[in-house]
N, C-alpha and C positions, 0 to 999 in steps of 0.2 A: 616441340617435336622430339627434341632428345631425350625428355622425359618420359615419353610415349615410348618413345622404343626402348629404353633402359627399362622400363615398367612391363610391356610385351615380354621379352627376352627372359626377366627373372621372374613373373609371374605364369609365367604357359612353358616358354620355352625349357628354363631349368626344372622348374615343378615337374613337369611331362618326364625330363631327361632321368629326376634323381625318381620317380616310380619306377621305371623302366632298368634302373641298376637296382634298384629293390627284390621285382621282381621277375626281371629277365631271362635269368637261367633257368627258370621252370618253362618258361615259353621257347626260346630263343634255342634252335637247334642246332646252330654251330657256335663254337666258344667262339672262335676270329669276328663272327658278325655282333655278337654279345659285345665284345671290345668294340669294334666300329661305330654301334651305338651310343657309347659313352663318349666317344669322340664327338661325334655329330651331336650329342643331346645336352652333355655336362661341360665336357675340357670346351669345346668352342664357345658355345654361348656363354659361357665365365669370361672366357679371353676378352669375349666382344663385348660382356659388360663391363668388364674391368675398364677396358679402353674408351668405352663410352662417360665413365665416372671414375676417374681414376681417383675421388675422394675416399672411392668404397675399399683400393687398394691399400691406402693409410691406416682406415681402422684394423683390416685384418692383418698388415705386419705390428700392428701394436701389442698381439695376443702372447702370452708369451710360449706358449703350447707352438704355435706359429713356428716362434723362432726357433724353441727348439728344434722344431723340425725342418728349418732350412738349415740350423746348424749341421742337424744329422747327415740331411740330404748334403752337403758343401762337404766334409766329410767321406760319406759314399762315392762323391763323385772322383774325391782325389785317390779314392783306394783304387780306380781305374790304370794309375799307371803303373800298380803293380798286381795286378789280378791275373787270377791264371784261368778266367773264362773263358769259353768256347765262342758265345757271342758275338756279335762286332756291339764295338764299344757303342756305337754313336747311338744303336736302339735304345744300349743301358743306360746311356747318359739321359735321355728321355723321360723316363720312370718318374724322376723327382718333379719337372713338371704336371706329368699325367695326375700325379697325385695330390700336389697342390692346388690341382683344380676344385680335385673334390673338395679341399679346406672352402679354396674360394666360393664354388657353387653354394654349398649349405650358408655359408656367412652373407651373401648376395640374398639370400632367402630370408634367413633367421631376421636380419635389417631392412628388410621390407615390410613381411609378414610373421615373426615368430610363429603364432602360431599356424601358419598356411602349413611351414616347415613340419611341425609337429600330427599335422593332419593330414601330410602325405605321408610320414610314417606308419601313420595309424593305419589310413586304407593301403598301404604296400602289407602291415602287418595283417589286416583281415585279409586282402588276397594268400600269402603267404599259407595262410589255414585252411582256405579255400584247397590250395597246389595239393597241400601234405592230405586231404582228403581224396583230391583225385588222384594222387600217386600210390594211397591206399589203399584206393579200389584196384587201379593198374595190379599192382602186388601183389593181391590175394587172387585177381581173375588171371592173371599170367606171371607166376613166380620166375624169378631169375636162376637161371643152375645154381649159381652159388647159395640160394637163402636167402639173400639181403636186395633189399629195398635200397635202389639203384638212383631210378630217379627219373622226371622227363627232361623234355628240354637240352639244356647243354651239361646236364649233370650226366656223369658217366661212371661218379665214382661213391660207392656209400660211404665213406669216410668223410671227403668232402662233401658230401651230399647233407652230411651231420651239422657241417659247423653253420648252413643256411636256414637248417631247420631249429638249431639249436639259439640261434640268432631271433629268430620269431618266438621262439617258445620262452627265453628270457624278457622278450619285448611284454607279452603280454601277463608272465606270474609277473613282473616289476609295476605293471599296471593295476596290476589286483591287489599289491603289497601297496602302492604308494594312495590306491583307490582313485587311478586316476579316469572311470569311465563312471558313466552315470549310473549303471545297474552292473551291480554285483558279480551277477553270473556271466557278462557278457565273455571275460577274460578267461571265466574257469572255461564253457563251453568254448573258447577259439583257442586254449591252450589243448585240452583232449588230442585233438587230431595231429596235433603236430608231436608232444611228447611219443603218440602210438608212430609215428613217420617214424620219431628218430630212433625209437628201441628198432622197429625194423630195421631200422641200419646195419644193426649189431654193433654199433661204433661206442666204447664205453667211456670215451673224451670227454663227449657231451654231460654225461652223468656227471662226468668228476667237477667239471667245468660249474654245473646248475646248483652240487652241495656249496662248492665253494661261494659263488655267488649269494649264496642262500645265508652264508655267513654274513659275509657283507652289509647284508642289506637287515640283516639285526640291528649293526650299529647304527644304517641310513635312516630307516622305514618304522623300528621300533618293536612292539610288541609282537605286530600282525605276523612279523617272518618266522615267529617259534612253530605256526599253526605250517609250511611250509616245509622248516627245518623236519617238525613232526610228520607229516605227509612222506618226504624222502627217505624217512628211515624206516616208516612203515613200506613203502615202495619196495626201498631197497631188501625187506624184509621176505616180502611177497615175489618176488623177483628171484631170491633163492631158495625160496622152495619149488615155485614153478618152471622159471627157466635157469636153472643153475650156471649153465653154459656160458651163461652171457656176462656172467659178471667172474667165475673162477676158469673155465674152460683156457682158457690161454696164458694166464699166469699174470708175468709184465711184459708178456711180450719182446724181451730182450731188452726191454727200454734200460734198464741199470747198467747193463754192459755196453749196447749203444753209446750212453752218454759217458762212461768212461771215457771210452776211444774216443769221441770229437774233443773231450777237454783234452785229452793228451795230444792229440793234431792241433786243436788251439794254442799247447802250450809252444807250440814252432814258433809260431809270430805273436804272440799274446797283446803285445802295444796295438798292434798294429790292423792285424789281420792277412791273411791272405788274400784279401782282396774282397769288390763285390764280384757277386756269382759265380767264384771258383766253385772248381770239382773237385768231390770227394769221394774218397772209397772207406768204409768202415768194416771191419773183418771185426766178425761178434764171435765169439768162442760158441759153438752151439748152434749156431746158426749154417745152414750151407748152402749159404747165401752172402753175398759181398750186397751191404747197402749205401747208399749218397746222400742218405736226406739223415740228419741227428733227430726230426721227430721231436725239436724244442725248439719253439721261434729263436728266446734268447743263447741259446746255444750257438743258434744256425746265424744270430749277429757276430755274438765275440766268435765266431771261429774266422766270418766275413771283413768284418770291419774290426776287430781286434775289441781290448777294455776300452779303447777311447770312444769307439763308434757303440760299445754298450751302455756305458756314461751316458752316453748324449739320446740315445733312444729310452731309459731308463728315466733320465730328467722327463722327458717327454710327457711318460704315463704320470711320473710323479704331479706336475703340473695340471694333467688334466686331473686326477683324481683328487688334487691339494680343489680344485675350483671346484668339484662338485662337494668335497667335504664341508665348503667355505658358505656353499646355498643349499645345506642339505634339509634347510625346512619345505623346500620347494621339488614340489613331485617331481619335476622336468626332470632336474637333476640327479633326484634319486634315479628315476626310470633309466638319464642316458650313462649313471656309474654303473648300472646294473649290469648295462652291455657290455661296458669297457672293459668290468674284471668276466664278466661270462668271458671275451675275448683272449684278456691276459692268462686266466685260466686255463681256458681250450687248449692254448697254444703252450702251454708246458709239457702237453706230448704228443703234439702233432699242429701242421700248421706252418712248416719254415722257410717256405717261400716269402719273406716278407716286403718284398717290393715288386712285387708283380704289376701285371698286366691287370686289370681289374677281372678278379675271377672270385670263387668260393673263400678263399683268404680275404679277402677285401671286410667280409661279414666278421672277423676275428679283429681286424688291428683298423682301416680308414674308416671305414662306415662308423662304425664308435666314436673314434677319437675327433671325425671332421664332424660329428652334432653337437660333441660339448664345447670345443670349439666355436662351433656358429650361436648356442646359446651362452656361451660366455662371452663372445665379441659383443650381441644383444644386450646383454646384463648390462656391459660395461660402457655403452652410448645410451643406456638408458639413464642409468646416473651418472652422465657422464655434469660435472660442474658447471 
């Protein structure tokens, strides 16, 4: 009987929950119910199978990606009692749980069925193609004032609207580099829709994010990514003759001055941090405009949690990316490093909420980091002695 329902729970109930934070936000019209969801479909049924097998809780503290991340989180939680956020504590104190659900859910998964895991990303990535197709049509039959491809669902923002589209469009060129679908074209024709989503965006993250990637996965993937690398330059080529705008129109956007000012606000507390989720004010010379966000994940840790809480987040990625360098004959791995640095990428100039509530950030830093994860807990009970 308890097999039965540990079996129910991680085969229907988490399956169901981890499509549903997949694809959510193109459906799902209010963010708070989009969270609710993941409450109800991922953090509970984790909890309830944890507790129903607490043996499945052993292998995933053994990960060491894991530890780092309760380190980070034990860490975060103590920069609490010196934070100057707005918040009440006890929601923030929460976050680290909500998140190591997501670790546990995919690992719950990966140790059942690996590839179940991997074949609900695939069909979250074909819906995925599907969205950016109907929010293309949306776009071009009812333009937004601004220009820019908005989004349905609970996406409200083309920025962030970027890092979910940019998240599937890495899923799939990683599938076509590592050749992990049976015909060839399936990947090019479900990537089309979504790269044209994300230029609507006018978000140019994504761009920097996909060359960099594109590097990467030379050293993973081999030969096939020169044919990619090649692609992006020709893109990039074509892009400025046709839309100039998109790629010179706005400069850096202030980002060099930005990040001055947050290191030098960092350099206050530099050990330490100011805390989790303090507020900030940035005064850019040029700007007439006072901003709060540094618009760089790592930026927006060391100023939060100080160099010790950037240590411990830093080890984190090193970990996951040292494990997929470790099986890099293995496609899986190539495909889930591809997300990871698409992620670490992105978020080197935008993206600095990084403990949130599961929202459009999630697709930057958990969603990555909790598949290689569950497929390195997998690896590691598979050979296990």
């Amino acid at each position: 009987m308890q097999s039965r329902l540990d079996n129910l729970i991680v085969r229907h109930w988490l399956t169901l929950g981890y499509l549903v934070l997949l694809t959510g936000l193109f459906w799902v019209t209010d963010g708070s119910l989009f969270t609710k969801l993941y409450y109800g479909l991922v953090a509970a049924p984790a909890l309830l199978a944890l507790i129903i097998a607490p043996h499945n809780l052993r292998s995933i503290l053994r990960e060491p990606m894991i530890l780092a991340f309760l380190a980070f989180s034990g860490w975060l939680l103590a920069s609490l009692f010196w934070t100057r956020a707005d918040d009440g504590l006890g929601g923030l104190a929460k976050r680290p749980l909500y998140i190591f659900m997501m670790f546990a859910s995919c690992a719950l998964i990966a140790c059942k069925d690996e590839q179940l895991l991997l074949k609900v990303l695939r069909v979250g990535a074909i819906l995925g193609a599907l969205a950016a197709l109907i929010n293309l049509y949306l776009y071009f039959a009812t333009p937004s004032a601004e220009g820019r491809l908005i989004g349905t669902g609970s996406l409200r923002n083309p920025l962030l609207t970027s890092h979910v589209l940019g998240f599937f469009s890495t899923y799939w060129i990683a599938a076509w580099l590592t050749r992990s679908e049976r015909h060839d074209w399936l990947p090019i024709l479900l990537t089309l829709p979504l790269l044209a989503a994300l230029l609507a965006t006018g978000s140019r993250t994504p761009l920097l994010a996909l060359t960099l990637t594109s590097v990467w996965m030379l050293a993973m993937s081999g030969r096939r990514s020169l044919y990619l690398v090649a692609a992006l330059v020709v893109a990039a080529g074509v892009s400025l003759v046709l839309m100039p705008e998109l790629l010179l129109q706005r400069g850096l956007s202030f980002r060099p001055q930005l990040w001055s000012e947050a290191i030098s606000q960092a350099g206050d507390h530099l050990w330490i941090g100011h805390g989790y989720n303090s507020k900030f004010i940035f005064a850019v010379e040029g700007l007439n405009r006072t901003l709060s966000d540094p618009h760089n994940v790592e930026l927006a840790v060391l100023l939060e949690l100080g160099l010790a809480g950037l240590g411990l987040w830093l080890l984190m990625y090193g970990l996951a990316l040292q494990r997929c360098w470790q099986h890099k004959h293995q496609a899986k791995f190539q495909l889930a490093s591809a997300l990871i640095v698409y992620g670490l990428s992105a978020g080197l100039t935008e993206g600095s909420n990084f403990f949130s509530r599961p929202n459009e950030n999630w697709f930057l830093i958990w969603i990555p980091l909790s598949l290689v994860a569950a497929l390195s807990i997998h690896q590691r009970l598979q050979y296990k002695p």
